[in-house]
C-alpha positions as CSV (number, residue, x, y, z in Angstrom):
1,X,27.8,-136.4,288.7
2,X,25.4,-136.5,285.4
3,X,26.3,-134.2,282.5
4,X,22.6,-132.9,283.1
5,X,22.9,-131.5,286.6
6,X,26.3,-129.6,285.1
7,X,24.4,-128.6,282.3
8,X,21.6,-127.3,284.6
9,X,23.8,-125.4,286.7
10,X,26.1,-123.7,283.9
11,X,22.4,-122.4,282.2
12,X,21.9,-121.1,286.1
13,X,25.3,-119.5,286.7
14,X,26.6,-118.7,283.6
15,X,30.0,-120.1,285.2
16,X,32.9,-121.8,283.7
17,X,32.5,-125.9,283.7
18,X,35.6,-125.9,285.6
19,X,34.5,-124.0,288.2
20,X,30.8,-125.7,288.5
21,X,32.2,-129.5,288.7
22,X,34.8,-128.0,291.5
23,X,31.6,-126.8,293.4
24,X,29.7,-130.0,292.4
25,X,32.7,-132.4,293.6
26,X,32.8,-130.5,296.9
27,X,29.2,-130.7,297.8
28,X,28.9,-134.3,297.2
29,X,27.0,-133.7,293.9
30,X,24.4,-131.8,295.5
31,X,23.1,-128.9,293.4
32,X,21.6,-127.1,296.4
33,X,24.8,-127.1,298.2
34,X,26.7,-126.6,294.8
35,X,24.6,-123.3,294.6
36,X,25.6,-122.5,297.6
37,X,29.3,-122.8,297.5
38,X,29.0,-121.0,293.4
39,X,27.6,-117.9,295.7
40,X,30.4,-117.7,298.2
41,X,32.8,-117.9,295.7
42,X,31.1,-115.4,293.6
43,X,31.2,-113.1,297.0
44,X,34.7,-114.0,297.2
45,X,35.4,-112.9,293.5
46,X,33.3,-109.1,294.2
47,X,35.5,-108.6,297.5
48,X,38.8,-109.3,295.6
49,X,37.7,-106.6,292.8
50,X,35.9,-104.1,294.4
51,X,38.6,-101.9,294.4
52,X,39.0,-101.6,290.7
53,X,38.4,-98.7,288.3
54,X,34.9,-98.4,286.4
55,X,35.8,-96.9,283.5
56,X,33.0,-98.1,281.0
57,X,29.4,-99.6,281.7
58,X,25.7,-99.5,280.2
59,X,22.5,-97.2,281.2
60,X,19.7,-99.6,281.4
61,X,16.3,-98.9,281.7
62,X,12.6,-100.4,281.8
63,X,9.1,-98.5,281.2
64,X,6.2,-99.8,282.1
65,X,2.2,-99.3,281.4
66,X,2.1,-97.2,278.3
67,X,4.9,-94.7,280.2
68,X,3.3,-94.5,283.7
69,X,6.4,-95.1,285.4
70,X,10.2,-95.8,284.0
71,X,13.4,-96.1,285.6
72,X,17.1,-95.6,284.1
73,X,20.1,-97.5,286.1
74,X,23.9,-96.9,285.5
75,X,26.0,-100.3,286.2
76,X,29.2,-99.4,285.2
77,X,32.3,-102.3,284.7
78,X,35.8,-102.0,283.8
79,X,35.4,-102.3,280.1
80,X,33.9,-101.8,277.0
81,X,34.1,-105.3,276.1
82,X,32.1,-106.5,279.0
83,X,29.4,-103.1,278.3
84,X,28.7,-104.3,275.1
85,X,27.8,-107.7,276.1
86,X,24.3,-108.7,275.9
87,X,23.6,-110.2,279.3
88,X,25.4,-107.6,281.0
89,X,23.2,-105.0,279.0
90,X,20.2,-107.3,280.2
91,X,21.2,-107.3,283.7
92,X,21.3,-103.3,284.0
93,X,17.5,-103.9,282.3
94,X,16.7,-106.0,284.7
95,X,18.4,-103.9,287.9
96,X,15.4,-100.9,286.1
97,X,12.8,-103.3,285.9
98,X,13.7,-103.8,289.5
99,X,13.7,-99.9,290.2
100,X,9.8,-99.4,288.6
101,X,8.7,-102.4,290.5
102,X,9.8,-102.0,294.1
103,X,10.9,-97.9,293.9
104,X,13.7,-98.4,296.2
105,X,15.1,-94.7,297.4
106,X,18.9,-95.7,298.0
107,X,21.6,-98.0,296.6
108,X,22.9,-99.4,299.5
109,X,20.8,-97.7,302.5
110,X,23.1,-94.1,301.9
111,X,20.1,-92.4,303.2
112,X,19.6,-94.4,306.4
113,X,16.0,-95.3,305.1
114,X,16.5,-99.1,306.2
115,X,17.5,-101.9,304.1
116,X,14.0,-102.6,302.7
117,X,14.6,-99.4,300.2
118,X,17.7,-100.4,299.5
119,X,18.3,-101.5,296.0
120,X,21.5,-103.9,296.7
121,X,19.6,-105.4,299.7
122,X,16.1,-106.0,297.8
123,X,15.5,-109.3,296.7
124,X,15.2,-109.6,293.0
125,X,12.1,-109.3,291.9
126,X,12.3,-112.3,288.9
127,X,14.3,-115.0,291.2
128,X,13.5,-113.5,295.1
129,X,15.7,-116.4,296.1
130,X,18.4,-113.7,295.3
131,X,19.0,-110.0,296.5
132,X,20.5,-107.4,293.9
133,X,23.5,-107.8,295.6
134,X,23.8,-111.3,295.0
135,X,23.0,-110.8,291.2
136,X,26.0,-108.4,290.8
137,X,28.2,-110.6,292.7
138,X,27.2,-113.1,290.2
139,X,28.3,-111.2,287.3
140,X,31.4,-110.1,288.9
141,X,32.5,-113.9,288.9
142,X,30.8,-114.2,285.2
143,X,32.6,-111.8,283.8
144,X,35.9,-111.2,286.2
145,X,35.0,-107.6,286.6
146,X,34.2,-104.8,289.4
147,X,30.5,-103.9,288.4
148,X,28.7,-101.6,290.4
149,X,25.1,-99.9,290.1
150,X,26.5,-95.8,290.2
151,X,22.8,-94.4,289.9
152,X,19.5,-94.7,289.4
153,X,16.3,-92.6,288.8
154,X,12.8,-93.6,288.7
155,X,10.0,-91.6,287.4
156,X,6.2,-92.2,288.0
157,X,2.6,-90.5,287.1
């Protein structure tokens, strides 16, 4: 396995080297299936945690078009030291941008509106070979933490 397909894949994930040459051995040094097996682990990692306290997290938000429409998200985590970390501040930007875009009316289909409204369930609007979902997961295994989108709003003209 070349040191540019691990460098390719820890710019991607974000993940330990440990952790993406494990994936890499056991797909054969296929990045596609490497991807693949980072995700379940990363699923994996969200189940194991997702009973854990939120005690800290960011608001992020997005505006768009001069103020026509802006959207404020809440992804809370267990601690201040992962708040105040830059990609996980970017991330709850990125869950707004997500909001103004595709004005999803639930988190996780609460309101029985089908999954297409539902934020977790949406594919992500910058990489739609991901849901929402999937991006949390992600930083759940990033940064060994519950995170979880509490709320959102959305406002429009």
């Amino acid at each position: 396995m070349s040191t540019e397909l691990i460098k390719e894949l820890r710019e991607a994930t974000g993940l330990s080297l440990g952790e993406i040459k494990k994936a890499l051995d056991e797909s054969g040094g296929d990045k596609e299936k490497a991807m693949v097996i980072l995700a379940e682990k990363a699923k994996e990692e969200a189940a194991k945690k997702a009973e854990r306290e939120l005690g800290a997290g960011v608001v992020g938000f997005y505006v768009y078009g001069g103020g026509m429409a802006a959207a404020m998200v809440e992804l809370s985590c267990e601690t201040d030291f992962v708040s105040k970390n830059e990609e996980f501040k970017a991330l709850a930007n990125d869950i707004a941008f997500q909001v103004v875009a595709m004005d999803p009316t639930s988190i996780n289909n609460e309101d029985g509106a089908g999954e297409e409204t539902a934020l977790l369930k949406q594919s992500f609007i910058k990489d739609p070979s991901q849901t929402i979902e999937q991006k949390i997961e992600g930083a759940i295994q990033k940064f060994g933490e519950n995170t979880k989108v509490k709320r959102f709003v959305r406002y429009s003209i």
